[in-house]
Structures are given as C-alpha cells and as structure tokens.
N, C-alpha and C positions, 0 to 999 in steps of 0.2 A: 507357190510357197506355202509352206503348214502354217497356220496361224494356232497357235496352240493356247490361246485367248480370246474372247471376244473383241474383234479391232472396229471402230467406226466404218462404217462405209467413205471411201475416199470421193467425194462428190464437188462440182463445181463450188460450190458456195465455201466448203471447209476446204477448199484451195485457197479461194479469195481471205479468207480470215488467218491464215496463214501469211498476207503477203509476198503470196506468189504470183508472178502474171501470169494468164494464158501462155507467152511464147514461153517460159521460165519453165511451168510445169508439160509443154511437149517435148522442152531438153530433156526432162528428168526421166520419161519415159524412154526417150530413145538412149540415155544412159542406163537406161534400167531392163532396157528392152520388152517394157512389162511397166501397167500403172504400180507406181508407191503403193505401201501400206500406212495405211495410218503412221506407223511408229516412221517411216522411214521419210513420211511427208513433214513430220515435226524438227527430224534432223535436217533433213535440205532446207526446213524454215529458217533456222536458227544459223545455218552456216553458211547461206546463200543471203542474208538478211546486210545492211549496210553495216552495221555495226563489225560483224565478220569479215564479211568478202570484202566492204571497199567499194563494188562492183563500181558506184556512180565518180570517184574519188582516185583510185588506182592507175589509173590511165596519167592523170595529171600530176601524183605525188613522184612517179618516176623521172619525171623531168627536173627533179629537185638534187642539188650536188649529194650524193650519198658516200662518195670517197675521200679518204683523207690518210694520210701517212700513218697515222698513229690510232687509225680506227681496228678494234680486236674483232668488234659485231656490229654491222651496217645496217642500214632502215629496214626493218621486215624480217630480220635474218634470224631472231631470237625474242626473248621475251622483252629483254633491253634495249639498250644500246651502250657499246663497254667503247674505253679510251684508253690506251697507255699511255700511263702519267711519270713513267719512269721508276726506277727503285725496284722492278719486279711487282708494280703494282696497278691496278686496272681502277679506271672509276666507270661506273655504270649506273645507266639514269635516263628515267622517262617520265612522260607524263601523260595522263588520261584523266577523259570528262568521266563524270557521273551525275550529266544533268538532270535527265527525266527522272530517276528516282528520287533525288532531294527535291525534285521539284511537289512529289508525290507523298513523300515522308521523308524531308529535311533530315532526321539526326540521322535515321539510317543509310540513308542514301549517300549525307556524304563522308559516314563509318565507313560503311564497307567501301567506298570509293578509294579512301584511305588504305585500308585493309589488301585490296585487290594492286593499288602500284606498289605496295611494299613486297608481297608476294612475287612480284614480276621481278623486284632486284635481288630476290633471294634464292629463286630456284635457280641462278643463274651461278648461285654459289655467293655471292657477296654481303659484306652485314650491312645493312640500309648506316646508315648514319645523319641522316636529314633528310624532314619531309620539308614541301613546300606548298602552297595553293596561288591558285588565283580563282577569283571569287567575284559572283556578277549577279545583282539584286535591281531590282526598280528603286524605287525614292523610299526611303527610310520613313518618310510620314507616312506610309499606306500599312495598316496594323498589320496586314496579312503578311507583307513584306517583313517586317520585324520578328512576324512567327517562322519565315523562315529563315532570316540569318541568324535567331537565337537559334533555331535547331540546327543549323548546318553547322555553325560555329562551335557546339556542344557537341556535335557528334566528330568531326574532327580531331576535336581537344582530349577528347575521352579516348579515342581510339587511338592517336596517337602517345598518347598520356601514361596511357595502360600497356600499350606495345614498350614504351620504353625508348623512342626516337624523338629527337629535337623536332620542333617543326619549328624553322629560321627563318623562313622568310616566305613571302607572297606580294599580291596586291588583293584591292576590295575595291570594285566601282559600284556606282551607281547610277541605274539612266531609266528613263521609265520606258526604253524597247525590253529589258530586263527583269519587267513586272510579273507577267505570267509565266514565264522561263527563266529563272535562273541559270546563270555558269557557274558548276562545280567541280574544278580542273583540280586533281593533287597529281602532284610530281614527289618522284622519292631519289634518295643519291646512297651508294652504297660504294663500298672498297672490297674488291679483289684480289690475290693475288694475279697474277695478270696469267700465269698459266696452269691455274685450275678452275678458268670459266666453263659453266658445265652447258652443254647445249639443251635444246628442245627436242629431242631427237627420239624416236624408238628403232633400232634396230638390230639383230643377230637373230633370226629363229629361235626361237626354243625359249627366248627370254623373258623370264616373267614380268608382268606389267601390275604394277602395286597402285592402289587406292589408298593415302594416307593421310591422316588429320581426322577432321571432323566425320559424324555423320551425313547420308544424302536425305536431304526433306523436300518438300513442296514449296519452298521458298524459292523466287527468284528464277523460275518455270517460265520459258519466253522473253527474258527479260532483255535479251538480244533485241527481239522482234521489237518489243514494248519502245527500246531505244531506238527504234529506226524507223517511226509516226510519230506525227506529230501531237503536241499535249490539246485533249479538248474537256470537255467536260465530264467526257466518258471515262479520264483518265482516271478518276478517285477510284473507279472501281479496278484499277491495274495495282492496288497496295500487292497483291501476291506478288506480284511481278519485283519486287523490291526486297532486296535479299537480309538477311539481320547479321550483324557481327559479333564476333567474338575476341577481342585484342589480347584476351587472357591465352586462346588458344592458340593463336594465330603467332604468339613470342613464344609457345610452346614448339608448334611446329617450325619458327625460325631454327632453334637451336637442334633441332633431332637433323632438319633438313642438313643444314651444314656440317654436323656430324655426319652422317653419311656419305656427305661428299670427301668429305675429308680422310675421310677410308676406305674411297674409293670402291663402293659398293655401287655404283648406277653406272649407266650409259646416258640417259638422259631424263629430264625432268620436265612439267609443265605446269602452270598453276592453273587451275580450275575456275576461270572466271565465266567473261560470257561463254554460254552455251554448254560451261558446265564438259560432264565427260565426252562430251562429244567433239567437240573443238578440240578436245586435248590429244583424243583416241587419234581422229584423222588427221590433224594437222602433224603430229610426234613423228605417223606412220610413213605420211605426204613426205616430212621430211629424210626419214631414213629410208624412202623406195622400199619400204617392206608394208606391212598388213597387220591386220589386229585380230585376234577369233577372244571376242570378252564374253563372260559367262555374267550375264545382266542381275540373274537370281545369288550372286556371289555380293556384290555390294552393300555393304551395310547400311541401310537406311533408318531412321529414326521415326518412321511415321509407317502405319500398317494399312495393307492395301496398295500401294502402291505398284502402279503396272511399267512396264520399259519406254514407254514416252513421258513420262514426268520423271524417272530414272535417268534417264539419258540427256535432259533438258535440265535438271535444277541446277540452279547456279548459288546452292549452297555455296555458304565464305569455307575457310580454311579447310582447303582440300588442297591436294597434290593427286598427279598421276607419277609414277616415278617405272622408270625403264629400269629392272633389274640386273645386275649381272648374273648369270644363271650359277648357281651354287649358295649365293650371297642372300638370300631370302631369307634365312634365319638368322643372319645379321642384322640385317635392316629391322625386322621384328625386333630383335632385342632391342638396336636403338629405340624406336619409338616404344615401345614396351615403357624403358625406363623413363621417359618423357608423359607415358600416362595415354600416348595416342593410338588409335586405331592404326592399323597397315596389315591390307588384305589382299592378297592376290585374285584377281576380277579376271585376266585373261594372259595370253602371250602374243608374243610378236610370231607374225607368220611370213612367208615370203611370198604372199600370195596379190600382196598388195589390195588387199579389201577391209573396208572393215565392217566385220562378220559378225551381228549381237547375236546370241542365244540364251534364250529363257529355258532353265531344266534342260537344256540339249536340246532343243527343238530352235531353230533360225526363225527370230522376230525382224529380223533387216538386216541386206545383206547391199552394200554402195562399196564404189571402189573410194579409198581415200583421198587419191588423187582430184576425183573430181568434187569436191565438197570444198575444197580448200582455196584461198587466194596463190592466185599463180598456176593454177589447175583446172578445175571443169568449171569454177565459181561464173557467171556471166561478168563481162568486164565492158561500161557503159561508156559515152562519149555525146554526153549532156547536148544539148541547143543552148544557146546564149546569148544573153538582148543584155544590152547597156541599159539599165532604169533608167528612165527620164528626171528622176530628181534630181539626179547627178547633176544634171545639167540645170537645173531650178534653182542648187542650192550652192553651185560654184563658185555665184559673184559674193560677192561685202561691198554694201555701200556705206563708207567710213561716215557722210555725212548725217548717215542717220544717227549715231552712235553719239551721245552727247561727252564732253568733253566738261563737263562745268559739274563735277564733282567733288568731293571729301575723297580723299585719296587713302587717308588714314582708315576712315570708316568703310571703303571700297577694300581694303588690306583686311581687315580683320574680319569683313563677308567673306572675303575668299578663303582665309586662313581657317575660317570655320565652316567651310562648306562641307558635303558629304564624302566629296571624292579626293579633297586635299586634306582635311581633319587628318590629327592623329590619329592609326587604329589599335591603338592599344587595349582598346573595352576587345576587340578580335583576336588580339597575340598573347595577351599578357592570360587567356584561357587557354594558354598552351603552353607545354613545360619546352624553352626555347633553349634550355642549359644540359639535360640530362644528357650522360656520359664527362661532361665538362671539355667538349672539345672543341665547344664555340666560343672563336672568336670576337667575332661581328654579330649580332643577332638582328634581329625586325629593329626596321628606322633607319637603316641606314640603305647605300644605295643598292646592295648587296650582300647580301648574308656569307660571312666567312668562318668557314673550320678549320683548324688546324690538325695536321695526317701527323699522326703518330707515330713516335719514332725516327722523324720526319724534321726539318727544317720548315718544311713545305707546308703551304695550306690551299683548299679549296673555297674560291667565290662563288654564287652559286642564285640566280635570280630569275624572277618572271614577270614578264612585260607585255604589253599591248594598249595602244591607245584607240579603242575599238572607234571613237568617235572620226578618227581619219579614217577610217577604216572603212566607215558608212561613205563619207564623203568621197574619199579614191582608194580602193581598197588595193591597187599597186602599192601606190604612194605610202598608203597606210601600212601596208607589210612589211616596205622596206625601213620604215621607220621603227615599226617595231624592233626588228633584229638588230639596227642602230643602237636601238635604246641599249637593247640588252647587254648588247659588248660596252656601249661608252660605261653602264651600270658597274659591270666586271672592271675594268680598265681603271676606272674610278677607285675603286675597291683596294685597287694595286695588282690586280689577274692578267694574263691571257687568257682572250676568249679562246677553247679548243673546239666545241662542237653544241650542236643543238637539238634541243626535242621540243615538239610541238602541239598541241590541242585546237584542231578548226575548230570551230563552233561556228555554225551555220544552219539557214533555213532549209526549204524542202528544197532540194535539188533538184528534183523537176518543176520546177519554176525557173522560166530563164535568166530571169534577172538577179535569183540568187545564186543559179548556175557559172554567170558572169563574174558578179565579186567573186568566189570562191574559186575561179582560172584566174582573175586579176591577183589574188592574194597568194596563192602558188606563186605565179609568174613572180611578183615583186619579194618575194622571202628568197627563193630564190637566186634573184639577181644579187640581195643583198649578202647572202649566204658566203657567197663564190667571192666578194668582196673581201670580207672579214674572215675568209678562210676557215669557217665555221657548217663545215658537212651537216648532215641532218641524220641523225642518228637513228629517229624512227618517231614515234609518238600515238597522233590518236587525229579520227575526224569524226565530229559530231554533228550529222546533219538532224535536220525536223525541228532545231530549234525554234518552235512559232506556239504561240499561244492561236485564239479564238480573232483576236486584234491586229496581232503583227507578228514580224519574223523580228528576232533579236538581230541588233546590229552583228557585219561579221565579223568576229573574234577568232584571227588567228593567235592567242598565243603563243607567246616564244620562251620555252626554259633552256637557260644557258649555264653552262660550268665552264669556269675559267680557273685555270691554274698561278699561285701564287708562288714563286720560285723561294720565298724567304720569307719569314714570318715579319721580318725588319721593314717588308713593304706594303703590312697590310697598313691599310688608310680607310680613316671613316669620313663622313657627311661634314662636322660638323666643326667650327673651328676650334682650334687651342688656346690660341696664348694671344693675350692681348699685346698691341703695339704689331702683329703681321699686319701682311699686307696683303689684301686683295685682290686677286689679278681673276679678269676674265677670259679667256682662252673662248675665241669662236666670232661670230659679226651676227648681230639687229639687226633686224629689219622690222618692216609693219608688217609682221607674222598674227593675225589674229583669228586663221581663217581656222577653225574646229577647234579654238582654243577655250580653254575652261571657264576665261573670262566670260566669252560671249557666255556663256550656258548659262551662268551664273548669276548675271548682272543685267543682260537682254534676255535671256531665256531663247537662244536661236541657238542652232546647230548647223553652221552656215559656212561658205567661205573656201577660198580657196587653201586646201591642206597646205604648211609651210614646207618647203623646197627643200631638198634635201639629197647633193652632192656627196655620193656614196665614197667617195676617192679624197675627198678634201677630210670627211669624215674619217678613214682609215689614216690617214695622216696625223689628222689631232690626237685619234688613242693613242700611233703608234709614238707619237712626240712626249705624251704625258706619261705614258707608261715607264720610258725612257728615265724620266725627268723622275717618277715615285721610286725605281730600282736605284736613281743614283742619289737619293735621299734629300734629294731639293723640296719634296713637297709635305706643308702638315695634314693637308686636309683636298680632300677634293670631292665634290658633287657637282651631279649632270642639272643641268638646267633642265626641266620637262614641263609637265603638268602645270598649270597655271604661270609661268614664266618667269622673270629672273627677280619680279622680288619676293616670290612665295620660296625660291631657292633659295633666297636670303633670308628668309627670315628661318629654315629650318638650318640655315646653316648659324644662328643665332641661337635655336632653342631647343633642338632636338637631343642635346646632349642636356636632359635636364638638371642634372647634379652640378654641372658647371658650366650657367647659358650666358654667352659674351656679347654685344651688344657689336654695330659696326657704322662707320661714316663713310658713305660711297658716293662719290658723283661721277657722273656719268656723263659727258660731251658727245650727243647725240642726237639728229636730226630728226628721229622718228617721232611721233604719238607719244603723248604721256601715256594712255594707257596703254600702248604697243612697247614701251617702254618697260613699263612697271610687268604688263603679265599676257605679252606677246609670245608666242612659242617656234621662235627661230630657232631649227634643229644645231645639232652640231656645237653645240655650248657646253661649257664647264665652269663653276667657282674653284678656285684654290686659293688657300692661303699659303703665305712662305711665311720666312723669317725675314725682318724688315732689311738686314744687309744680304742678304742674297737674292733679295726681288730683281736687283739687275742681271744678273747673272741667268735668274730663269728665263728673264726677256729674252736674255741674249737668245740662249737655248730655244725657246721657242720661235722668234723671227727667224731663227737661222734652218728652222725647219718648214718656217714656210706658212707657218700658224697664226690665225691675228693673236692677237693678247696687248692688253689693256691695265696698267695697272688702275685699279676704280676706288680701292679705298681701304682704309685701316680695320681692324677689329680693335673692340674694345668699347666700355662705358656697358649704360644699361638702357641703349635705345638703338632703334633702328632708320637711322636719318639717309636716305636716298634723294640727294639732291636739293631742291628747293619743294618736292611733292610727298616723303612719306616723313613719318618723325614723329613715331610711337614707343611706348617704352613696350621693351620685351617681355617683361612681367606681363604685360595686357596682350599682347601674343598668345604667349603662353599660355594664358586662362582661354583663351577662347579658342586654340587649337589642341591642348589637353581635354578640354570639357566637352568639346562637341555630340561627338560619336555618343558617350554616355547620356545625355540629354535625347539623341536621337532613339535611342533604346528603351529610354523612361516609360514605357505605358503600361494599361492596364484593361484588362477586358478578356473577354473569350475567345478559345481559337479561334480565327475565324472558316469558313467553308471555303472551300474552293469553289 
C-alpha cells in the first residue's frame, strides 16, 4: 500500500500500547492479508476496544429479553432504544457511563457524557425532553472526592442548563469502593413521531456522506481505548483523552439535525462519539451492507498538522456523520448554513463494502467495515468465572452482635442525615429541572414525571440500583434493581414499558469480576421477563478499578413508564391530614446490605433481602389498579434505609406542606429491623380516611398484605412506642446535610 506520509513502524510493543493481544493482531492480518498500517492499527484499536466491540460482554448481553410488542428499536439495533407510546408517537432513551473521564477531569467528563446521550436521542430524529444521571463517589469527607462531585455536578448542570433539557431525576451514592472511580451514568428521554425514526444507517452508491457540527481536533484521541483500562496513576497524564464540550453548539446542531430530518434529506445518521469517524464510517456502512471511499484531507479540522490517525480517532463533541440523499447536498448545506454549522462532504457510500480512507487520493487504510464492527469480525469473548470468596465471608449477620439498647430518635435523624439518604438537593437544585415546563414530578420524588403534549398522557421516568446488594449477590442484586425501578414507576402512577441499562464493573478478566457481571446479566434478566420490561439497549463499562479496588458492580437500571392520564400522576409524599396509612407488602428481619448496617455498624454484610419476583409483580399490578381508579393520594416504595426513613420523607419531602404521622406497627420483628430493615416488595400509601376499607378490600382481594398502620397529620413522627421526633428536626437535618457535606476549603487536590 502507498503510504503517501510518514507512518510509524507497526512493531510489537506499539501493538501492546494499543491494547491489542497477540492472537487479536494475527486476526488483523489475516483480515488484512498483509500487516496494518499505523493508521489502520489505531482504527482496529479503537473499534476492537471494550468500549466498542462489547467483545468481553456481548456473548452474555444477548441472553437478555430484547423483544417486546411495542418495541420500534431493540438493544444494539440504533443509537437508542425507541417505544410506541401510542398517538403516532415514539419515546426513545438510553443511558451511558462516562466514568474514566470524570474520573480524570470531572466537569468535562461528565459535559460531554451528557452531551454525547443527548446526541444518541437526536440523530434518531427525536427532541430529548429529559436528562437523567446516576451518580457514584466515595465518602464525601475525602476533599478530593468533593473536587469531584462539585465538578461533575457543574458540568452536568452547565451542559444540560445550556442545552436547554430538564434534568428530572437520578440518584447520588456514596461508598468508599467509589473513591478512586467514580460512576458517571446520564440517560436522556426524547419524543418521536413514531414514524419518522431515522436509522444509523449509510447506504445507496453514490450517496454523499456529510461531516456536520463542530470542528475535528486532538481532543478525545483514543479515548475509547482510555475507557477500556483500568484508572492508575498514569491516568492524569490521559487529560487528552477527555473530550470538551460545547452545549451552545450542540442545541445548535439539535435543531438543523431535526430540520433535516424533517425534510427528509438523509438516509441515515450517526453521532460521533467514541471512536469518533470511524465508528460512525464502519458501523453506518456494516449496517447498510455497503462501503465508504472518505476523502480524510476533506474534514475540517480546527488544529494544523494534523495527520489521518488522530483524524480518524478524535472524538471531538458535536459532530454528526449524516448519509445524504444524492441530490440533497445543497439542502442540507443550507440548513446548517442558516444554523451557523459546518457540513462537509468527506466521502460516499460505495458497494464495495470497505471502508476505504484516502489522504489527497492516495489510500492511507483500507478494512472491510464488516469486520471492525460488533456483530462482524469484532472478537467475541466467553470470560472464566470464580465465585469470590467473600461472598461467602460476608453472607451471614449475627443479630447478637448488633446492640439493641439505643436512642431511636437519635439513630433516625443519623440516618436521615447520612450521605446516601440526605436530601440532594445541594445536586438538583444545580440543574434547571423545569425548562420547557413539561414537568410534572421533578427530583424527590420516587420518579420523575412529564407530561407529553398535546397529550392527556405523561411519561415516569427513573434510575436505580442498590449496588451494595449487588457486592453481596449480584443475581439477587439485579433483580432487585429492576424491582425497584418498576415499583418506582408504578408508584408514580406508570406502567413500566421497557428498560436501558449502564454495567459498571471491574476488569473482566478477573474471574471473580467476571462472575458478578454473568450473575448480574443472568438476574436483570430474570427480572426483566417478569415485569415485562425488554431491554432496549444501554452501555457496559468495564476497568472500573482504581490502584486499591474494583468498584462495587453497578448494574444500573433506567426505566420509562407510561402514565395513561395525567389524573394518576402520584407523588412520595402525603397530603391531607386525618388519611390513613396503609402499608402494602410483609417485614421481615431484612437487615442483610441494609443502609442501617453501613451507617450505624460500619459493615456491609448480610444476607441480601429476598425477593419474590411474582409476588412483586402482583403488588405493582394491584396499586397500579387501585392509583388509575383514584383510590390512592400518595404512594412511595420502601427502599433505602427502610420503612421509617420512608416515613419520614413521606412527612417532609414536600417541604412547602410537611405533615407529621402516628403509626403503629404490630410486629414481631427487631426494633431496628423494624424501624430500617430493607424487606423488598413494600409500599406507603395514604388514602382518604373513609375509603381505607375499601382499599383493603381491593388489595386482600388481590392477594396483597396491607396493613392499615397509622394516620397522617400533627407536627411529629411517632412510630410506635420507639420513634417520636418532631419533623421540623427531620427536616433540618435531612435538608442540611449534603450542604455541610460540601462546605470545605483548600486546593485541588492531585490525584
């Protein structure tokens, strides 16, 4: 092949710094029938890398339900995952990490993380309408940890702020597996017409293929690769690898993209995220069975000197590749013209199925697309797996050790103010959670709800995971998650319709993080197929490990559920004083990964609480029932620290009007299994005091425990003969926390 440039020598060692193996680059050659060239080794890096291919993940993500009646785009199939919602209308919505770069530069890392799923729901044709995060730190007293949740927090809020999208809802933990690896998981939710979703596709000869939005720079060059090792000390010097954003541009090229669409000027679109043009070139190609001939020296790039492997690798933000329809090119121009954006024709679609770079005319790399891509020549792995031994170390609880001879009151208002139950409002309230005005429900409640325009209808919309089951039995832990999420929805007043998802896990060849990570598949999964909840697509983030540890596994689950009436959206928090409080679900001495223990013993211990997927789908399906036919004022999930941390934000969270409540409880278990035990499958609701029988009825008749446990109303929170605090003093100390946690002062510190 002419190299019409000086190219490195292709030698073992700049194999190895590639993250290539041995057997990996003797596929490459007999796919190439001839060693790589430099440029062509940086593309198989990038596209053969975990982050791309899957390779170690893929095998096992396929065993996950991916079909469903009303699915438009299934796991893998596009940039989303789309849902017909009825009305001629689609919702579409994913979610993806952006760990290793906020771990390395917080704001930006988790801008453009933001930046990059908002782009996946718009090349698809749809206007994002809500972002979401879930979000994973070490302990709040470690300063460096606080230099990165102010950055990651600020970069989120800014870039979502500026984009001009709600960000409604999330979660924020804290654990100290979390210290030197953060999770930075955004999810975004958008609306489609349901048939003008546009695919990822390049295909017809002759068709021009456009480069549109921003400039290409040196930014964000392997940052595939970067994501798919683990973070070590070496990592500070990977800041290049961390891409910068632009929110100002990025709502620019929202609206020219949709105009286009809308005029039906493309065949198909792709966002330029990891791997940048190359991922977009092969994969578009892979999908339409055709080829690509790009003219590398055509791309506008913003920095000078630049040669066709840092061209072909930047994963500059706001970019598109867009498939032209052959005539339409001075359309499309005009669009982005009048928007102020670049859009440049770089190459066309070929039937050749390769894709072909040329520098000036002369071929700098020449790969079939097929083989670069998942599903195609990518290598597809099938891990080793060992069950860790701690599993088994950390199974039992022995209750006798746990003292019983406490302040209850002052055990309530630890917990209420601890890091992972605290309000986070010092985290949301830096986020505009109103713009558009089509929310509902915002943050604080158990699910974030919009209302669809035009519409009766609204969308629920949340993300869950309690990674600390997850450590303990990460089956157990995954099914619990997707639990959560639907009772979250359900709550809300939703049907769950579908799910996306963000692993977050250690280095996969390790066996024993290979194990949780087939245990947490297997159990999402199971749960999945329960809750009738397909898996629409998502993200896996392995290498999650600092120097110390691997983070606990975090499968997040983001779910959207549909609200058939705006009459049944329901919040957290009670109404009217003189209801009555019923609890919906059965105690137990559930203490085993509960937030109590972390909090109060400092263990992370125990056997996960149990959790009857069928009995479960029964109670949504009874409440659900029971919020559509307007029997319910209020309803929240039991979770997180257990049913009187649920009580008390079903007391205070509505801080404009916080009601006070008198519950007792006839119950054999623990006091403190009692007060903040985590027996799955639980619900508070309040009714209206003369139709508390009637819900019973309803509910026994479905087969559901329930319980009526106690009144709302007054200005205290008295649970039995053990808690009996006024909510004012709640309040303060679950308002205030977070902010006090944040209070400090001093220098960045280093990594």
């Amino acid at each position: 092949m002419a190299e019409p440039f000086p190219q490195p020598e292709v030698t073992e060692e700049l194999v190895a710094t590639h993250g290539i193996t041995p057997e990996e680059f003797a596929r490459i050659k007999e796919i190439l029938g001839r060693p790589p060239t430099f440029t062509e080794l940086g593309v198989f890096s990038v596209m053969w890398s975990e982050h791309c291919s899957y390779k170690n993940s893929i095998a096992l993500l396929k065993t996950l339900p991916r079909d469903g009646e009303n699915l438009l785009a299934g796991a893998g199939e596009e940039n989303a995952g789309a849902v017909d919602i009825g009305d001629g209308l689609a919702v579409v919505f994913k979610i993806e990490s952006h760990n290793h770069p906020s771990a390395i530069e917080p704001y930006q890392g988790a801008a453009t993380g933001v930046g990059g799923i908002l782009r996946d729901i718009f090349t698809m044709g749809a206007r994002p309408i809500a972002a979401l995060n879930s979000l994973r730190f070490g302990p709040p007293t470690n300063p460096r940890v606080r230099y990165l949740i102010d950055g990651v927090v600020r970069g989120i809020g800014d870039y979502g702020n500026s984009f001009g999208v709600p960000t409604v809802a999330g979660e924020v933990y804290f654990d100290e597996a979390y210290t030197g690896n953060p999770l930075v998981n955004a999810m975004a939710v958008g609306l489609v017409k349901s048939d003008r979703i546009v695919s990822a596709v390049a295909k017809g000869a002759g068709n021009p293929m456009m480069i549109v939005g921003s400039r290409t720079g040196r930014d964000g060059i392997h940052g595939a690769t970067f994501a798919s090792e683990e973070l070590s000390e070496a990592s500070e010097s990977k800041r290049p690898s961390v891409q910068i954003g632009d929110p100002f541009t990025e709502k620019l090229l929202l609206e020219a993209t949709l105009e286009i669409i809308d005029k039906d000027l493309v065949v198909g679109i792709q966002d330029m995220g990891a791997a940048g043009i190359t991922c977009c070139s092969s994969e578009m190609t892979a999908k339409g069975e055709s080829g690509i001939e790009l003219h590398i020296n055509l791309v506008p790039v913003r920095e000078s000197g630049m040669i066709p492997y840092e061209i072909l690798l930047s994963e500059s933000q706001e970019r598109m590749m867009v498939c032209v329809k052959k005539g339409k090119e001075d359309d499309v121009r005009a669009v982005f013209e009048k928007w102020g954006l670049d859009s440049t024709i770089v190459g066309y679609v070929t039937d050749e199925k390769m894709m072909t770079v040329k520098l000036n005319g002369e071929v700098v790399s020449q790969v079939p697309s097929h083989d670069l891509v998942l599903g195609g020549g990518a290598p597809v792995y099938h891990r080793e797996t060992k069950r860790p031994a701690y599993m088994d170390e950390l199974a039992t609880l022995d209750f006798e050790t746990l003292d019983l001879n406490r302040d209850w009151n002052d055990t309530l208002l630890k917990m209420i103010g601890s890091p992972n139950l605290c309000h986070k409002g010092w985290v949301f309230e830096q986020y505009d959670y109103m713009v558009r005005t089509n929310t509902a429900v915002g943050p604080g409640s158990d699910a974030a709800v919009l209302r669809i325009r035009k519409t009766d209808r609204a969308l629920a919309m949340t993300t869950d995971c309690n990674a600390r089951y997850c450590y303990l039995d990460p089956r157990l832990g995954a099914r619990s998650a997707v639990a959560e999420a639907a009772r979250n929805i359900v709550c809300s007043g939703g049907k769950p319709m579908a799910v996306t998802n963000c692993l977050n896990f250690g280095n996969p060849y390790k066996p024993e993080v290979y194990y949780c990570f087939s245990e947490a598949v297997a159990g999402m999964g199971e749960a999945c197929r329960v809750f009738n909840t397909p898996v629409t697509g998502g993200n896996v983030s392995f290498y999650n490990e600092d120097p110390q540890r691997a983070v606990f596994p975090t499968p997040t689950i983001g779910m959207v559920g549909l609200i058939e009436h705006t009459d049944h959206i329901t919040s957290q928090w009670f109404q009217q004083a003189g209801d009555k409080i019923i609890l919906l679900g059965t105690t137990g001495d559930d203490l085993g990964g509960a937030e109590y223990l972390h909090v109060m013993h400092r263990l992370t211990r125990g056997p996960v609480p149990a959790l009857d997927l069928n009995a479960e789908k029964n109670l949504q399906d009874a409440l659900l029932t029971a919020i559509q036919g307007g029997m319910i004022r209020s309803a929240h999930d039991v979770a997180d620290g257990g049913l009187a941390i649920a009580l008390t934000e079903c007391c205070i969270s509505n801080r404009d009007a916080m009601l006070g409540a008198s519950v007792t409880i006839d119950s054999p278990v623990r006091p403190d299994s009692l007060l903040f035990g985590e027996s799955q499958s639980r619900v508070l609701i309040s009714v209206a005091a003369e139709r508390a029988n009637a819900v019973m009825t309803h509910f026994n008749a479905g087969g559901v425990p329930a319980a009526v446990i106690g009144t709302v109303g007054g200005d205290r929170l008295i649970v039995n003969q053990l808690v009996n605090v006024e909510i004012d003093k709640l309040a303060e100390r679950y308002y205030n926390a977070m902010p006090e946690f944040m209070e400090w002062v001093g220098e960045v510190p280093q990594v």
